[in-house]
Residue frames as qw, qx, qy, qz and C-alpha x, y, z in Angstrom:
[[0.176, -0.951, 0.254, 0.009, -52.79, -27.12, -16.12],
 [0.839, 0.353, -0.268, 0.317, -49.07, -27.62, -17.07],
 [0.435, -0.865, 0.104, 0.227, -46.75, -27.67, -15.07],
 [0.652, 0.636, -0.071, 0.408, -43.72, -25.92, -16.50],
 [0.670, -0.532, 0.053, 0.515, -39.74, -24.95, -15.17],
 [0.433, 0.850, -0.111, 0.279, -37.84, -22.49, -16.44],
 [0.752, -0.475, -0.124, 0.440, -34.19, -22.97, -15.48],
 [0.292, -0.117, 0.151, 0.937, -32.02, -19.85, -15.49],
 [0.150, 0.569, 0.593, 0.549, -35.59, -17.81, -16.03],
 [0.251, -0.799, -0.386, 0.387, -35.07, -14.88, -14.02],
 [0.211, -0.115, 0.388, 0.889, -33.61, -12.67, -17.26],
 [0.530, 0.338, 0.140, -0.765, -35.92, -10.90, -19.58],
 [0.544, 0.053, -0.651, -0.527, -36.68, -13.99, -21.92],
 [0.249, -0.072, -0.863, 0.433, -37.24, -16.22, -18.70],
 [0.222, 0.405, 0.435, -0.773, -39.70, -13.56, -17.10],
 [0.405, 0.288, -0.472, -0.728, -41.30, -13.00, -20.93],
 [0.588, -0.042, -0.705, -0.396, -42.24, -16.79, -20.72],
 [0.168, -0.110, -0.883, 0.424, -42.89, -17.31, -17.46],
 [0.182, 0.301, 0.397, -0.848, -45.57, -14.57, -17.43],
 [0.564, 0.044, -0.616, -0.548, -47.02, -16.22, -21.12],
 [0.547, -0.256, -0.787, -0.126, -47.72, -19.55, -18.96],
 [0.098, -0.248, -0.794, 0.547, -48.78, -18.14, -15.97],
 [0.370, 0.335, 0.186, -0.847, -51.30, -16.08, -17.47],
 [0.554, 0.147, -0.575, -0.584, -52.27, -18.80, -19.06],
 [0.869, -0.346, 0.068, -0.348, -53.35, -20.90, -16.06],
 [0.781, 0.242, -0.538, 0.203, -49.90, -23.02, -16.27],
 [0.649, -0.703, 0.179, 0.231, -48.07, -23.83, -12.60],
 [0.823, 0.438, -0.194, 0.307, -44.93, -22.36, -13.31],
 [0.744, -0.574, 0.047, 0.340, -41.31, -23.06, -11.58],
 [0.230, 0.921, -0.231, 0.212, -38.37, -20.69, -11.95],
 [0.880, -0.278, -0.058, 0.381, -34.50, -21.81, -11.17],
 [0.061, 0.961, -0.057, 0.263, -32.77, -18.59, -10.61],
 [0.727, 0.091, -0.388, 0.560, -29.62, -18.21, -8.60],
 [0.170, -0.189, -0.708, 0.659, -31.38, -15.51, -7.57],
 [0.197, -0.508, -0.750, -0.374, -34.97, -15.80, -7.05],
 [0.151, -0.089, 0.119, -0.977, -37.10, -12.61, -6.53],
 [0.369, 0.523, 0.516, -0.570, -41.23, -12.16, -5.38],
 [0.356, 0.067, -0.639, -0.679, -43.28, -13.28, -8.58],
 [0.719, 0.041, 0.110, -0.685, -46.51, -14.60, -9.48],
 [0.899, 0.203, -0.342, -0.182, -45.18, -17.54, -9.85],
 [0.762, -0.492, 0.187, 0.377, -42.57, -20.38, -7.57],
 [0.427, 0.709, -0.501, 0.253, -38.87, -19.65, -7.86],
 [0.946, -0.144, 0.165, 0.240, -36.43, -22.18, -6.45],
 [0.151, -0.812, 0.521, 0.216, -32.51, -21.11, -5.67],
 [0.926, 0.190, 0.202, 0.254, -30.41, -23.71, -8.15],
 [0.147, -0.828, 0.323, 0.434, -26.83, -22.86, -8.86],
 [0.768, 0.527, -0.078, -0.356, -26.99, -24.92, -12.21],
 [0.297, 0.525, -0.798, -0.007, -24.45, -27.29, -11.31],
 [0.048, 0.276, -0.839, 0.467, -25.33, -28.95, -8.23],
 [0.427, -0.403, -0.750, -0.304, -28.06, -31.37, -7.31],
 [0.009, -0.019, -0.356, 0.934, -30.38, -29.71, -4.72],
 [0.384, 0.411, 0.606, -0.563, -34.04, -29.09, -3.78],
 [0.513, 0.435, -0.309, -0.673, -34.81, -27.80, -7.41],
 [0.045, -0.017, 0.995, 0.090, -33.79, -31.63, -8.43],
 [0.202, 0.344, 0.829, -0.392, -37.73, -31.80, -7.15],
 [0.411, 0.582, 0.063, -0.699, -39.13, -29.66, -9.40],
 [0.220, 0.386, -0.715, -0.539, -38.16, -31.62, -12.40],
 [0.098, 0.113, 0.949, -0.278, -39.64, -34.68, -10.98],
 [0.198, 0.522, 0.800, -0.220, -43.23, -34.53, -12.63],
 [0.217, 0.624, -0.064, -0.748, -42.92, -31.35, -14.72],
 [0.715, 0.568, 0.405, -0.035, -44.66, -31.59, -18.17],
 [0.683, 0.604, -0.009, 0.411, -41.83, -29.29, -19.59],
 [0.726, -0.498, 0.023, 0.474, -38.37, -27.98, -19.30],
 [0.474, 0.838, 0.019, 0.271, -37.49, -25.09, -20.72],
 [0.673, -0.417, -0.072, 0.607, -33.57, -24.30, -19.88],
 [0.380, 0.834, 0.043, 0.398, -32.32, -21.05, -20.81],
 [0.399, -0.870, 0.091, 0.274, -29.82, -20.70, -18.08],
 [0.862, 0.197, 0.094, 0.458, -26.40, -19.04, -18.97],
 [0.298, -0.599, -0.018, 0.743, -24.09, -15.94, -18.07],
 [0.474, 0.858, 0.003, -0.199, -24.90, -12.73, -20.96],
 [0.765, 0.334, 0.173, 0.523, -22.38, -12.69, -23.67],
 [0.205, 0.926, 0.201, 0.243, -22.47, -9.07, -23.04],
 [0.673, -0.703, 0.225, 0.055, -19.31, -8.78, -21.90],
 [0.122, 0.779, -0.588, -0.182, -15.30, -8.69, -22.44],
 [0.984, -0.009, -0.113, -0.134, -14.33, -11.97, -23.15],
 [0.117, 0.760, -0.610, 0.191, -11.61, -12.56, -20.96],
 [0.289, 0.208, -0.932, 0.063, -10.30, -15.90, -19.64],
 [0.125, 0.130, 0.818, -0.547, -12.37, -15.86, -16.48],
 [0.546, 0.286, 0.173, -0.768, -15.71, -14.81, -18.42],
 [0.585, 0.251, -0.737, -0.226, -14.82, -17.47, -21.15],
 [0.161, 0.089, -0.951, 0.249, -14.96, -19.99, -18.35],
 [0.488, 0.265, 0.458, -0.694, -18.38, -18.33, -16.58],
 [0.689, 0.319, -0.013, -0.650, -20.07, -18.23, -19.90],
 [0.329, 0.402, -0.840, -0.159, -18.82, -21.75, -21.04],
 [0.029, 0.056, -0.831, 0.553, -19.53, -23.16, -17.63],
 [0.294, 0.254, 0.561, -0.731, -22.98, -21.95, -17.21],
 [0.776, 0.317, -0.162, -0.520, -24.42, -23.31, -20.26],
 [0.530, 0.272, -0.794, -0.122, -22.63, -26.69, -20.27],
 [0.100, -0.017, 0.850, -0.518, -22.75, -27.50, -16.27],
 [0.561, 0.188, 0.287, -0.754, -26.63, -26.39, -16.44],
 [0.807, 0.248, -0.270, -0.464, -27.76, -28.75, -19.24],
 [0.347, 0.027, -0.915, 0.202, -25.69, -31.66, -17.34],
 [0.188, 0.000, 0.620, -0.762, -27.21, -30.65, -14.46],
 [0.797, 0.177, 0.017, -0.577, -31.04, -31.50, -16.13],
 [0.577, 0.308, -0.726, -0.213, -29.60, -34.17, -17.82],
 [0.249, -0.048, -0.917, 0.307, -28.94, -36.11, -14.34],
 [0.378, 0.103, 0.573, -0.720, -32.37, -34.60, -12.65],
 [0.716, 0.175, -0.291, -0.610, -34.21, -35.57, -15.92],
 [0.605, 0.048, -0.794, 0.047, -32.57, -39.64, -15.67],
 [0.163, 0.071, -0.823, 0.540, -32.70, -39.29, -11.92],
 [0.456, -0.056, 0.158, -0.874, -37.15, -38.33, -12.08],
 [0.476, 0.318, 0.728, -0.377, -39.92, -40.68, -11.47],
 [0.540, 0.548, 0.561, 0.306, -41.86, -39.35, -13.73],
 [0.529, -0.298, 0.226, 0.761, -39.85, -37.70, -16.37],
 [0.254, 0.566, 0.187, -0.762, -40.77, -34.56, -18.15],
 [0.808, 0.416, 0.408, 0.089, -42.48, -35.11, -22.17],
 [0.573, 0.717, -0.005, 0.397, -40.58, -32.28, -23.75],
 [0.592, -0.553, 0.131, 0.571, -37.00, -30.72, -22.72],
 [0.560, 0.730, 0.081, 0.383, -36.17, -27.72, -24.69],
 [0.769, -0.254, -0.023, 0.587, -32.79, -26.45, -24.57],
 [0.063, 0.955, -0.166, -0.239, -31.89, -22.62, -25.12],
 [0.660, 0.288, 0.323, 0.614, -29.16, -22.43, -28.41],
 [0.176, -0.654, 0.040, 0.734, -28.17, -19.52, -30.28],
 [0.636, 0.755, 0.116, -0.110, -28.67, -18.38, -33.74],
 [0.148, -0.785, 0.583, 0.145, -24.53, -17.48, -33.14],
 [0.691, -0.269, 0.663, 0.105, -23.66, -21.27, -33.94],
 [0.735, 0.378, 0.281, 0.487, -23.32, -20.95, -38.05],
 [0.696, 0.003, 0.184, 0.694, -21.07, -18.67, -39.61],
 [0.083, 0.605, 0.184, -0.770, -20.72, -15.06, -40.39],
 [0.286, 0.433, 0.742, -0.424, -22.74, -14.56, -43.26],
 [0.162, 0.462, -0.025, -0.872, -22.92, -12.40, -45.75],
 [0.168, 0.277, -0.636, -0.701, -23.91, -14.55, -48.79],
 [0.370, -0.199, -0.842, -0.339, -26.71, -16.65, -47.79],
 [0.777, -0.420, -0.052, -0.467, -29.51, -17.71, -45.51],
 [0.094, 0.498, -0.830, 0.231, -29.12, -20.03, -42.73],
 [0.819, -0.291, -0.110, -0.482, -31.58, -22.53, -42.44],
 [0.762, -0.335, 0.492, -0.255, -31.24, -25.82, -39.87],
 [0.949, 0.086, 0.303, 0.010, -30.35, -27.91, -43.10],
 [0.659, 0.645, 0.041, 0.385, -28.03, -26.13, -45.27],
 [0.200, -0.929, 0.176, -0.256, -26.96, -23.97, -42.79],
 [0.662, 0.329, -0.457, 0.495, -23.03, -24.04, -42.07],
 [0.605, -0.734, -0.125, 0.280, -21.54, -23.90, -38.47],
 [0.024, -0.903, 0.383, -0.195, -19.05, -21.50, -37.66],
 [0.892, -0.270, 0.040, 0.362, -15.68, -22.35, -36.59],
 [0.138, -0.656, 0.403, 0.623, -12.52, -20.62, -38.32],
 [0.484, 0.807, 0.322, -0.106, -13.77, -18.63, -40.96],
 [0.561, 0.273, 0.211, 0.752, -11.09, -17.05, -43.80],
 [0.022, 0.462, 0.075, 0.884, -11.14, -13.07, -43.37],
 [0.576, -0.725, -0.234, -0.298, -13.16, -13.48, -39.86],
 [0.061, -0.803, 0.432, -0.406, -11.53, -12.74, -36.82],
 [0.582, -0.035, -0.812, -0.022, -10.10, -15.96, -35.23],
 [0.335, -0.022, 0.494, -0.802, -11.82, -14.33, -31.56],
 [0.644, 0.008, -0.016, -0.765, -15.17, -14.89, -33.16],
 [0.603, 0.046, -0.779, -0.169, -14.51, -18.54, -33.00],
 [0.104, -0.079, -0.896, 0.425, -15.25, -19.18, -29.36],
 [0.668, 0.054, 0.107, -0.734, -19.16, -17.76, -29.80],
 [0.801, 0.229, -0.437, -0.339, -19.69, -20.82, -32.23],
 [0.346, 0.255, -0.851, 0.301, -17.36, -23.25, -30.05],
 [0.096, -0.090, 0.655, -0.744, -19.63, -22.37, -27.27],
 [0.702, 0.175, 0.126, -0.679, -23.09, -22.97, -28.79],
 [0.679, 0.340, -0.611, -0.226, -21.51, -26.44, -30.39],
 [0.228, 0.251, -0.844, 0.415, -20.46, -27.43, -26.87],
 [0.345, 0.117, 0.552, -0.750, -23.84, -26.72, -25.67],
 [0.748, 0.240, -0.248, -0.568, -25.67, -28.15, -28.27],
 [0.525, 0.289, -0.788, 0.139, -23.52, -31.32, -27.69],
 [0.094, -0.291, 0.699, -0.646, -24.38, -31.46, -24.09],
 [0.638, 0.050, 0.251, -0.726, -27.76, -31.28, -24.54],
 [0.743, 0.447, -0.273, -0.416, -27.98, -33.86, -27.47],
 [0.514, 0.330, -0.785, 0.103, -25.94, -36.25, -25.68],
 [0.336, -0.220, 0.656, -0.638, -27.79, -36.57, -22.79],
 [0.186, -0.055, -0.972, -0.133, -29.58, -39.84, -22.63],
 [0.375, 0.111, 0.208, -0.896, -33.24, -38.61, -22.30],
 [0.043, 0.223, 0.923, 0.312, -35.40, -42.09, -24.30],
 [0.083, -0.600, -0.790, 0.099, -38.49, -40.85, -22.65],
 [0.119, -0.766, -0.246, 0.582, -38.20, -37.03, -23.58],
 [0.522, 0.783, 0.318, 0.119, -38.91, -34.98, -26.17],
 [0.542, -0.226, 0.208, 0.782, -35.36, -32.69, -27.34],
 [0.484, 0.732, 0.263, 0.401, -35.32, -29.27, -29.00],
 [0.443, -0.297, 0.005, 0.846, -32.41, -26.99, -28.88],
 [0.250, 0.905, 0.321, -0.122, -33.89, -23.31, -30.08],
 [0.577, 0.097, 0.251, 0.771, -31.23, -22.02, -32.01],
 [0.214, 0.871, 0.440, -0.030, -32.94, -18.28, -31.39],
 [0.460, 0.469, 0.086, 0.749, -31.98, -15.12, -32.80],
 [0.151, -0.018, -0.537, 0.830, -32.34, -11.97, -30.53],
 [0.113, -0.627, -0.764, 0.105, -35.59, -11.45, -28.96],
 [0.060, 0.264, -0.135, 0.953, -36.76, -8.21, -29.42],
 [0.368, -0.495, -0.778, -0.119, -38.58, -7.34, -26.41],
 [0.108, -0.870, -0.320, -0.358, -40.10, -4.13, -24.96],
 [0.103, -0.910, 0.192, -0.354, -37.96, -2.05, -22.86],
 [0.858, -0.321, 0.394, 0.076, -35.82, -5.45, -21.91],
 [0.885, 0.177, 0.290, 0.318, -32.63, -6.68, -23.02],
 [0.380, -0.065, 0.247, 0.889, -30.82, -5.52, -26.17],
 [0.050, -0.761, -0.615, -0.200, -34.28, -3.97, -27.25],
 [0.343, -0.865, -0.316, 0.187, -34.30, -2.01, -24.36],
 [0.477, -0.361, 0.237, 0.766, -30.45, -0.51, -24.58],
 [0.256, 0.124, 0.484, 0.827, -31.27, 0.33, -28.49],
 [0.022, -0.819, -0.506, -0.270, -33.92, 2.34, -27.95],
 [0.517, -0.735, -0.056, 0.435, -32.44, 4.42, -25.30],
 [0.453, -0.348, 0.446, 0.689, -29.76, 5.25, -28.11],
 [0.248, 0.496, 0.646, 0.524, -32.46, 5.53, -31.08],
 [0.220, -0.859, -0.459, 0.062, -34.05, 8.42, -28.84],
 [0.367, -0.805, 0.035, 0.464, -31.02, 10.17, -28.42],
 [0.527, 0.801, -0.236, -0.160, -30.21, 9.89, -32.50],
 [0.342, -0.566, 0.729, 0.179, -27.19, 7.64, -31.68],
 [0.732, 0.111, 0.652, 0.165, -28.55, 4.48, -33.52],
 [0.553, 0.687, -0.306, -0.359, -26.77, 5.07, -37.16],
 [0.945, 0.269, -0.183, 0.022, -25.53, 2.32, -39.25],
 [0.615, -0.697, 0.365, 0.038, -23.10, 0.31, -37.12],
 [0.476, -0.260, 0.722, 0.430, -19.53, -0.79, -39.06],
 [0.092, 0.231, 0.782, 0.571, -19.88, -2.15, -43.02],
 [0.543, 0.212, 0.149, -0.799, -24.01, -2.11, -42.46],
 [0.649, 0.200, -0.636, -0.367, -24.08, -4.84, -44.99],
 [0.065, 0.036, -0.964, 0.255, -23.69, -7.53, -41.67],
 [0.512, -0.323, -0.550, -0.575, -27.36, -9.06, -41.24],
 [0.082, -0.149, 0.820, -0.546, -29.10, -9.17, -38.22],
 [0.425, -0.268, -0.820, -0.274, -31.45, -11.83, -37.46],
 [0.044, -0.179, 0.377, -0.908, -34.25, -11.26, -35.11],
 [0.168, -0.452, -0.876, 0.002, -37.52, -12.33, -33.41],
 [0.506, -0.515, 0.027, -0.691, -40.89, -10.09, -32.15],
 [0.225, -0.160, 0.762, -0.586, -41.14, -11.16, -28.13],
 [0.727, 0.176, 0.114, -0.654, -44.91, -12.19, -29.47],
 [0.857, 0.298, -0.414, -0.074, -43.69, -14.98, -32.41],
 [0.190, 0.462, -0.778, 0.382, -41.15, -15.95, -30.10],
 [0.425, -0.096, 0.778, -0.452, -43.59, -17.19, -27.22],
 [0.815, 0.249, 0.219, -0.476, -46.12, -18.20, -29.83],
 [0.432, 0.533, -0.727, -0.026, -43.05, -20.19, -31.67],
 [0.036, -0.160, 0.901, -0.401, -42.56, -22.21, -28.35],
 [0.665, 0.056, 0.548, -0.504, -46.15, -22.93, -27.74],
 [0.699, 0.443, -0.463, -0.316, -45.94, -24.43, -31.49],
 [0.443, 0.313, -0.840, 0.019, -43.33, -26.60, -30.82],
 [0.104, -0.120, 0.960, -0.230, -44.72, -27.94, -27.90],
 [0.706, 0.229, 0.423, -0.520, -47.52, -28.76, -29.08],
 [0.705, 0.491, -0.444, -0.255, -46.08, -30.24, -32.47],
 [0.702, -0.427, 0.570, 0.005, -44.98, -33.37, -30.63],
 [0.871, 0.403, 0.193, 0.205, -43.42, -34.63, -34.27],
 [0.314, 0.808, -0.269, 0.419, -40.72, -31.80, -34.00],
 [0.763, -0.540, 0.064, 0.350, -37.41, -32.39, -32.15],
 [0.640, 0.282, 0.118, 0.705, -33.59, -31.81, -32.70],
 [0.188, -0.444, -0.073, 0.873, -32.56, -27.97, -33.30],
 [0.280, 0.759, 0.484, 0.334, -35.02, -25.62, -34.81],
 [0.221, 0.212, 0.112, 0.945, -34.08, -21.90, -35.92],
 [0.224, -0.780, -0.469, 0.348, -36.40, -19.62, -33.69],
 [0.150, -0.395, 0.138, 0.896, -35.97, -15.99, -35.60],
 [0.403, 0.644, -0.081, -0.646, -37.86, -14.11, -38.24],
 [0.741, 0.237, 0.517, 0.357, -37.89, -15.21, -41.85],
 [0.413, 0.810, 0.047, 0.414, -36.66, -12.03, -43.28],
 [0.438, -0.645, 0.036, 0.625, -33.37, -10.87, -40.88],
 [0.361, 0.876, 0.072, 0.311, -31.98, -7.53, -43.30],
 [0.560, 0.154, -0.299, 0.757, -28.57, -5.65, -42.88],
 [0.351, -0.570, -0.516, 0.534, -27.81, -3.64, -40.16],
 [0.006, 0.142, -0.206, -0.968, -28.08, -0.19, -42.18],
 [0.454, -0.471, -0.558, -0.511, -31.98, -1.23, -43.15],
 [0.519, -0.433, -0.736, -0.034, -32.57, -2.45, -39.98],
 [0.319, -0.477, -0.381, 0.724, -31.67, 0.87, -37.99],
 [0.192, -0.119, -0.353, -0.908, -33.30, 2.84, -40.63],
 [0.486, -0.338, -0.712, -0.378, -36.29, 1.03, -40.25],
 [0.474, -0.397, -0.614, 0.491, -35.86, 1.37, -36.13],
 [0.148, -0.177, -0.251, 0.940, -35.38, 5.08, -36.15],
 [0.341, -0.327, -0.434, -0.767, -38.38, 5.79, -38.65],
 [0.536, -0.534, -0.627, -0.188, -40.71, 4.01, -35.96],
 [0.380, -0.514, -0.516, 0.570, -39.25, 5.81, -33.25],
 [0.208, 0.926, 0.315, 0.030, -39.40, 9.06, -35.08],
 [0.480, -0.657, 0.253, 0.522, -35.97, 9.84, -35.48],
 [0.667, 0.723, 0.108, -0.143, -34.96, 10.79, -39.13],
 [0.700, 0.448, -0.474, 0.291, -31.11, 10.45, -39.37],
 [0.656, -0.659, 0.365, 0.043, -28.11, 9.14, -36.75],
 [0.085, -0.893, 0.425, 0.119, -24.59, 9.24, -37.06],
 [0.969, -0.061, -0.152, -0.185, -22.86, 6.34, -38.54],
 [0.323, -0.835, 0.445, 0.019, -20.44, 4.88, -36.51],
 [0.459, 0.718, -0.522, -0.006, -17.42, 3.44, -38.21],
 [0.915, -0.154, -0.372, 0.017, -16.20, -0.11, -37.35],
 [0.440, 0.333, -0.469, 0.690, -12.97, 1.56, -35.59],
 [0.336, -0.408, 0.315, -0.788, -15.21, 3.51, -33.16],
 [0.847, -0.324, -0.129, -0.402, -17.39, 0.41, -32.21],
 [0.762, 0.045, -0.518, 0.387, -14.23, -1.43, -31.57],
 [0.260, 0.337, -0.371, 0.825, -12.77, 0.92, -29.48],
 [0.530, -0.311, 0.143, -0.776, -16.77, 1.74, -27.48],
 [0.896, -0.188, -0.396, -0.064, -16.77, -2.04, -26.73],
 [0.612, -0.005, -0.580, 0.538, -13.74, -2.08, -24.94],
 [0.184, -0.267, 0.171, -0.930, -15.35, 1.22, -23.04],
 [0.519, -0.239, 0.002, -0.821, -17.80, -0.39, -22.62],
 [0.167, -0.349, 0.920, -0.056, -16.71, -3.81, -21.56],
 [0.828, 0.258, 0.403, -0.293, -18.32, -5.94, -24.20],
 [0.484, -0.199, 0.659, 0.541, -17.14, -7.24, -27.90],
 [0.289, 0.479, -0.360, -0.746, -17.86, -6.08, -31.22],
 [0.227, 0.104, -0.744, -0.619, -18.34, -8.61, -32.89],
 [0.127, 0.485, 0.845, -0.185, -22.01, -9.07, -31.37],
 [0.174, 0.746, 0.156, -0.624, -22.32, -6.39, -33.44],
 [0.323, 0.650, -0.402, -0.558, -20.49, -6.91, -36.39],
 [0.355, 0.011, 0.907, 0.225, -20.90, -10.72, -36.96],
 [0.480, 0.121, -0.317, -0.809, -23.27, -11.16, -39.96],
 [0.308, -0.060, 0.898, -0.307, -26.42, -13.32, -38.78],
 [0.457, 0.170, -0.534, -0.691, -27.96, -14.24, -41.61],
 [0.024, -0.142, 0.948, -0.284, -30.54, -16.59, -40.31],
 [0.676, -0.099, -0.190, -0.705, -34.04, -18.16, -41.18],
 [0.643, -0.132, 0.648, -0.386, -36.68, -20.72, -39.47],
 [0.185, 0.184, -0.898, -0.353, -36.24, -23.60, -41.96],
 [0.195, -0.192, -0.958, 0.085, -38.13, -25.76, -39.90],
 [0.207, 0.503, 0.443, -0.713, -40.99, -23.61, -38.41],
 [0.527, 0.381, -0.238, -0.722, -42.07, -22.30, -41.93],
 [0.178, 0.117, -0.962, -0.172, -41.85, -26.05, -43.03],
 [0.037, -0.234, -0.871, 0.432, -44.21, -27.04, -40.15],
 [0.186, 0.470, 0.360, 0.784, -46.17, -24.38, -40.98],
 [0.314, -0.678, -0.354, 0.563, -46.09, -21.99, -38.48],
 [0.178, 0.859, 0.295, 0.379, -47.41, -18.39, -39.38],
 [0.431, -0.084, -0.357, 0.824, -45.62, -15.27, -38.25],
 [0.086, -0.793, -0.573, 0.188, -47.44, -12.97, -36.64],
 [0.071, 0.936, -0.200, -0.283, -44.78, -9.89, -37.46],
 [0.843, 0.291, 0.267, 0.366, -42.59, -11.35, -40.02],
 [0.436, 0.748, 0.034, 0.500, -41.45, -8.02, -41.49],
 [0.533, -0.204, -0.386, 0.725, -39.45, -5.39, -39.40],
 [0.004, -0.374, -0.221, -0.901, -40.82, -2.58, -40.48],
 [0.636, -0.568, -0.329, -0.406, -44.33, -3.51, -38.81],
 [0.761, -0.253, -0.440, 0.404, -42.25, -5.50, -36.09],
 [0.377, 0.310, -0.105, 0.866, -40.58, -2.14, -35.57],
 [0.178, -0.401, -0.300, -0.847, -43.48, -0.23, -35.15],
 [0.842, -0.368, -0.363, -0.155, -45.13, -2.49, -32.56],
 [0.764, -0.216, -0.368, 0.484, -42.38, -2.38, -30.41],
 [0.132, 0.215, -0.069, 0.965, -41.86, 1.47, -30.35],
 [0.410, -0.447, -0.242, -0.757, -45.36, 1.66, -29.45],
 [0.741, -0.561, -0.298, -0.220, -45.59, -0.18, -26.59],
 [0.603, -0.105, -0.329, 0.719, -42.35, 1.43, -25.39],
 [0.045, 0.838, 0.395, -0.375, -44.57, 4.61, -25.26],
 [0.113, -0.145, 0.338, 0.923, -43.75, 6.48, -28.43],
 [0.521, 0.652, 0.418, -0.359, -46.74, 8.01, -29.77],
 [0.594, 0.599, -0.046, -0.536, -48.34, 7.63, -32.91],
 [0.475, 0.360, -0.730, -0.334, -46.83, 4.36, -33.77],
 [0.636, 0.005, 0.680, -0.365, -49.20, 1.98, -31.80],
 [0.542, 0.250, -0.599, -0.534, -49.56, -0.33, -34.88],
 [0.688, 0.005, -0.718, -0.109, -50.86, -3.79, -34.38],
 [0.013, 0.537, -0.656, 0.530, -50.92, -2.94, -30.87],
 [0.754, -0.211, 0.334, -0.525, -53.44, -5.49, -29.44],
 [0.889, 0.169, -0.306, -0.297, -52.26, -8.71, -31.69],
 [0.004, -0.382, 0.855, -0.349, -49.81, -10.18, -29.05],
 [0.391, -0.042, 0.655, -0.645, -52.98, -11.10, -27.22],
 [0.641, 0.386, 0.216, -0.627, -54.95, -11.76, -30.06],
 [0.335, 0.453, -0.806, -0.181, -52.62, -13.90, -32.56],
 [0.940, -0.186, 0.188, -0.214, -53.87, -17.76, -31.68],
 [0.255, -0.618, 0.652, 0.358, -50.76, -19.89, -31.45],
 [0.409, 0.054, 0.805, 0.427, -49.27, -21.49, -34.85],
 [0.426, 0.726, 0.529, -0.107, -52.05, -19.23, -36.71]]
């Protein structure tokens, strides 16, 4: 039995992997700011301050961090500071419980972003070739603080002084997971015919089945020869005009309206969030996973698509619906 921590794991990718290792016999600890009734411990930690959690770290076999405030959201000074704050403080904050354990954990993987290279339109992005964002010609100079922020947080992590612990930042792309998240929102909107090609269409969006995504992580920790930052997303991401074609067909929807980059600006600020987590182009692949040679279990969207509509309860597109369970990891 492992024992395993999830800090910040009380979102839907947190709860997604906490309920993979507890139903796999693992002992697993949750750091939550606030921690709800689960099948598993949870432990208040406000991801700055040293504190009872400190104890949990102290003998865990892994560390999965993923705390950090949503992006979803206006970016105004004071949120710029939250979401800054709560992904840099937190990964100090391990850093000193990880130097400050007995006995210190083997592997320490760090939540990234797929956001941290550039917008996109002409290539792939793998881990080696793959260019960071920063100020981009013809890109808004907003869209620089996404990429500032995942460079500062990669930096944290990767400067922490860890000799006796395995490192990997997951650089993932969005998880697409059943009736959770962003998953959950775009369906709601595919049912009601809303999801039509969003802005250009031509921006790529990179993505992950909820299934490869935990069976990704059990890879890496079991590849104990892999460190550093690995891409954590599909190997085929597709523009955003395929990729809501492809969404609506599995939900059974046959055409939706497309809405025009002017209107999405304008329904962000309605809707206090930012475009350009829509219109950035994330053109992103797992360099290092396919290297290793990790199989995907839904590679394609189409299927991916299909699988996920079904077990949001659309009938007649249960496809693959049993191979979460059945997939063996890295196979």
């Amino acid at each position: 039995m492992r024992r395993v921590v999830i800090p910040g794991g009380s979102g839907g990718l947190g709860q997604l992997l906490a309920r993979h290792f507890h139903e796999n016999g693992d002992h697993v600890t949750v750091l939550s700011r606030r921690p709800r009734p689960a099948p598993w411990a949870g432990i208040w930690w406000n991801g700055r301050d040293p504190a009872a959690w400190m104890d949990a770290i102290d003998g865990a076999d892994i560390v999965i961090n993923l705390a950090g405030r949503s992006v979803d959201c206006r970016y105004t000074p004071e949120n710029r500071r939250e979401i800054w704050n709560s992904r840099v403080d937190s990964t100090r904050a391990l850093s000193r419980a990880i130097a400050a354990a007995a006995r210190k954990p083997a592997l320490w993987i760090n939540a990234s972003t797929a956001t941290i290279y550039r917008h996109s339109l002409d290539r792939p992005m793998d881990e080696t070739t793959g260019e960071l964002g920063g100020a981009e010609p013809g890109v808004p100079l907003t869209w620089k603080f996404s990429t500032d922020v995942a460079k500062a947080w990669e930096g944290a992590f990767f400067d922490a002084p860890a000799p006796e612990t395995r490192k990997i930042a997951i650089r993932s792309a969005i998880v697409m997971i059943p009736g959770a998240g962003w998953l959950g929102k775009l369906s709601g909107l595919t049912r009601w015919g809303l999801a039509g090609t969003e802005g250009p269409g031509t921006q790529f969006m990179s993505w992950i089945h909820a299934a490869d995504f935990t069976r990704a992580i059990e890879f890496l920790i079991a590849r104990k020869d892999l460190d550093g930052p690995v891409n954590v997303c599909s190997p085929n991401p597709l523009p955003n005009r395929e990729f809501l074609r492809l969404l609506r067909h599995a939900f059974g929807v046959r055409m939706a309206p497309p809405l025009p980059e002017w209107a999405l600006r304008l329904g962000s600020v309605l809707l206090r969030t930012e475009a350009e987590l829509i219109l950035k182009s994330r053109r992103v692949v797992p360099g290092r996973l396919l290297e290793a040679g990790f199989r995907f279990a839904y590679p394609d969207w189409e299927m991916a698509a299909h699988d996920l509509a079904g077990r949001t309860g659309v009938p007649g597109n249960r496809i693959a619906a049993s191979r979460i369970g059945k997939v063996s990891t890295g196979s």
